[in-house]
C-alpha positions in Angstrom: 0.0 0.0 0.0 1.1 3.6 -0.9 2.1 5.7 2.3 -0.8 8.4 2.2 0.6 12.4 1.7 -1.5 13.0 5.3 -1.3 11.0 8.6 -5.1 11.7 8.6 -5.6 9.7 5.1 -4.5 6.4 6.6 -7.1 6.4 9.5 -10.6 5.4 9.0 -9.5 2.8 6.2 -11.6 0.3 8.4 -14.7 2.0 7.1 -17.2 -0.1 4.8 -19.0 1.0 1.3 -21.5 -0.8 -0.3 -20.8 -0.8 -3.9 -22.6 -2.6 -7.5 -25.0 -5.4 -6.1 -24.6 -4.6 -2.5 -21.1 -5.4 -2.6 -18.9 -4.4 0.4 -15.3 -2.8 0.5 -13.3 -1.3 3.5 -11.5 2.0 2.2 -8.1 0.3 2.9 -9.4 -2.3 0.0 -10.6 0.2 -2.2 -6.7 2.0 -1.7 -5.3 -1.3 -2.4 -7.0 -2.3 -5.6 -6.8 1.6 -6.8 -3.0 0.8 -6.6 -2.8 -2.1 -9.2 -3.8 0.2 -12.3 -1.9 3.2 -11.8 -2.4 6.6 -13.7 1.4 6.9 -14.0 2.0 3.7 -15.7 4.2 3.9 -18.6 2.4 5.2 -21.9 3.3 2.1 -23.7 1.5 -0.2 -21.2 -1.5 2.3 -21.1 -1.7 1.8 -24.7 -2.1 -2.0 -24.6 -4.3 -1.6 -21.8 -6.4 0.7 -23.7 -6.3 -1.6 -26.8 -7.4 -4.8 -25.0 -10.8 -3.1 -23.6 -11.4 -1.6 -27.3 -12.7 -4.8 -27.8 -15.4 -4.6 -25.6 -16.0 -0.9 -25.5 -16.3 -0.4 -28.6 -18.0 -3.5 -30.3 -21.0 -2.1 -32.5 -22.2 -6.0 -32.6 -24.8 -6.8 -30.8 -23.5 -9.7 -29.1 -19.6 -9.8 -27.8 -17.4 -12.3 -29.6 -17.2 -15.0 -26.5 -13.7 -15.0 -26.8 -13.0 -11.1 -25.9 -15.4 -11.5 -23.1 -12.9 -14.8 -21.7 -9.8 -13.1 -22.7 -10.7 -9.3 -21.5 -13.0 -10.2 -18.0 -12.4 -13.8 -17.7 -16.4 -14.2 -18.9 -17.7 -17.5 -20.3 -20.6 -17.3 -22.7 -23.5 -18.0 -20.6 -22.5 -14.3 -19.8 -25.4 -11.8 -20.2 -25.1 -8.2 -21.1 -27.6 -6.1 -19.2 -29.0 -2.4 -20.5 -30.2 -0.2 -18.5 -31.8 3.3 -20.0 -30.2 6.8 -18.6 -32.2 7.9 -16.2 -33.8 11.8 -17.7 -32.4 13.9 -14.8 -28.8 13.0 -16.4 -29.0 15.4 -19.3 -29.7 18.6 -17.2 -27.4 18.1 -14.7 -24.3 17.5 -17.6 -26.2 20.0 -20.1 -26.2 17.7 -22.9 -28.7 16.4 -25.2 -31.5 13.9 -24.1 -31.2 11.2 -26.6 -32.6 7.6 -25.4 -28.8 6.7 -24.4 -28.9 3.1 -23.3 -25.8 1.7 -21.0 -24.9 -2.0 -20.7 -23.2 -3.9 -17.7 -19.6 -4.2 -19.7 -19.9 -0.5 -20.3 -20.9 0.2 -23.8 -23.6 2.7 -24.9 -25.9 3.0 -27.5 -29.1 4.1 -28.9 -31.6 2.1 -30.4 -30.0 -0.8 -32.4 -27.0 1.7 -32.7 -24.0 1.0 -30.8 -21.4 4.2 -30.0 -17.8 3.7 -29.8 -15.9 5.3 -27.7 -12.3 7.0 -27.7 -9.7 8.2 -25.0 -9.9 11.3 -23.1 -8.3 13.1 -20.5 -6.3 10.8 -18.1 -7.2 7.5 -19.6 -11.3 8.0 -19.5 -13.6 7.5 -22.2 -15.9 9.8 -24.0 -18.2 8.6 -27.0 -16.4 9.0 -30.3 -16.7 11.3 -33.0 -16.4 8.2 -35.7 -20.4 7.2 -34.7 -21.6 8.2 -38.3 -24.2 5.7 -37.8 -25.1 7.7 -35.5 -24.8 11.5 -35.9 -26.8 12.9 -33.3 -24.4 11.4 -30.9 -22.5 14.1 -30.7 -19.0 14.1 -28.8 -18.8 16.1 -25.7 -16.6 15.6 -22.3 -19.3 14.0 -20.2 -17.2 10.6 -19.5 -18.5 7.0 -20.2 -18.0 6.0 -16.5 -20.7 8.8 -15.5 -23.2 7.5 -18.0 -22.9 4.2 -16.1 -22.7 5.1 -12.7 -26.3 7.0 -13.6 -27.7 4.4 -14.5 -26.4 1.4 -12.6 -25.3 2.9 -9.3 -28.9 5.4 -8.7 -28.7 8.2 -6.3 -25.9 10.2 -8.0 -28.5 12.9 -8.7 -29.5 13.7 -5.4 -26.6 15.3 -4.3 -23.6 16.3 -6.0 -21.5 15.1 -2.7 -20.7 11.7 -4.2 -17.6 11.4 -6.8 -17.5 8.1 -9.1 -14.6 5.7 -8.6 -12.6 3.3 -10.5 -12.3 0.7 -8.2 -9.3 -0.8 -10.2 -8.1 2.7 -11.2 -8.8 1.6 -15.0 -10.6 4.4 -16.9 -11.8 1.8 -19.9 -13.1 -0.3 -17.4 -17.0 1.4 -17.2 -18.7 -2.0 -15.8 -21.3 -1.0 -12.5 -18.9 -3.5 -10.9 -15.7 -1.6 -11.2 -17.4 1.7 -10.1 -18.3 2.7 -6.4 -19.7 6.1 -5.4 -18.0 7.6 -2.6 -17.7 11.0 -0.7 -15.3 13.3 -1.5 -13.3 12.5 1.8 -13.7 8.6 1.1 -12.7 9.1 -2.4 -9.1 11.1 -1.0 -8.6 8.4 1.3 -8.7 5.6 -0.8 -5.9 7.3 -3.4 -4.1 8.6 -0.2 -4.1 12.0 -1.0 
């Protein structure tokens, strides 16, 4: 585990969170997986990272090949990709359009029967692309994949704005409800010790 910048990071780590599915983490967990995908990692391994989870991210089929879903999360193909519609509050709060956005469980988006790719952003994080010409009215902007998920799988984002959206493996292409936790803005700084 990293040393935290501030003796008061380090206490409290005993403290639970419920995340995806009523899953339960302490903080000191949540710092310890955060530290196995790090934002520093050397560009060229961020790039094969970033390749690997193109092939879920951005597969406009409508079913995953069954060997990306093995190779990428260790899924077999009795695997079933769940959608859930973003919730209408969404929009206003990030001042986009309201299109009929659909999210799915490995973290793809689409609308209708058309699927969205995605492309890196700032710090490793996705955004949907501006190569969607199947789909022009889904225009680029800088509201992140992750949040899109985290709307509509994790709930009660939009009651406060108090809660930030975590990574738990610190892997921006990694969008699935499982791999994000909501947490306060003093969990969130104690789990990446700073």
């Amino acid at each position: 585990m990293e040393k935290a910048k501030s003796p008061e990071l380090d206490k409290g780590l005993d403290a639970v969170v419920t995340g995806y599915n009523g899953r339960k983490y302490t903080l000191y967990e949540l710092r310890n997986s955060a530290n196995n995908f790090k934002l520093d990692d050397p560009q060229e391994y961020r790039e094969i990272i970033k390749e690997k989870y193109k092939k879920i991210y951005n597969c406009t089929e409508v079913k995953i090949p069954a060997e990306d879903l093995k190779e990428i999360y260790g899924l077999d193909e009795s695997f079933v990709e769940e959608w859930e519609t973003v919730p209408d509050w969404f929009f206003t709060k990030y001042n986009i359009a309201a299109l009929q956005y659909e999210v799915s469980s490995l973290g793809r988006l689409r609308i209708g029967e058309k699927y969205l790719k995605q492309e890196a952003y700032k710090d490793g994080y996705l955004v949907i692309s501006t190569d969607n010409p199947n789909c022009p009215e889904a225009k680029n902007h800088s509201v992140e994949i992750y949040k899109f998920i985290a709307a509509a799988f994790l709930g009660k984002l939009h009651h406060t704005d108090t809660y930030n959206i975590h990574h738990i493996d610190n892997n921006g292409y990694d969008c699935r409800p499982e791999n994000l936790i909501l947490l306060t803005p003093e969990e969130h700084s104690k789990v990446h010790g700073f």
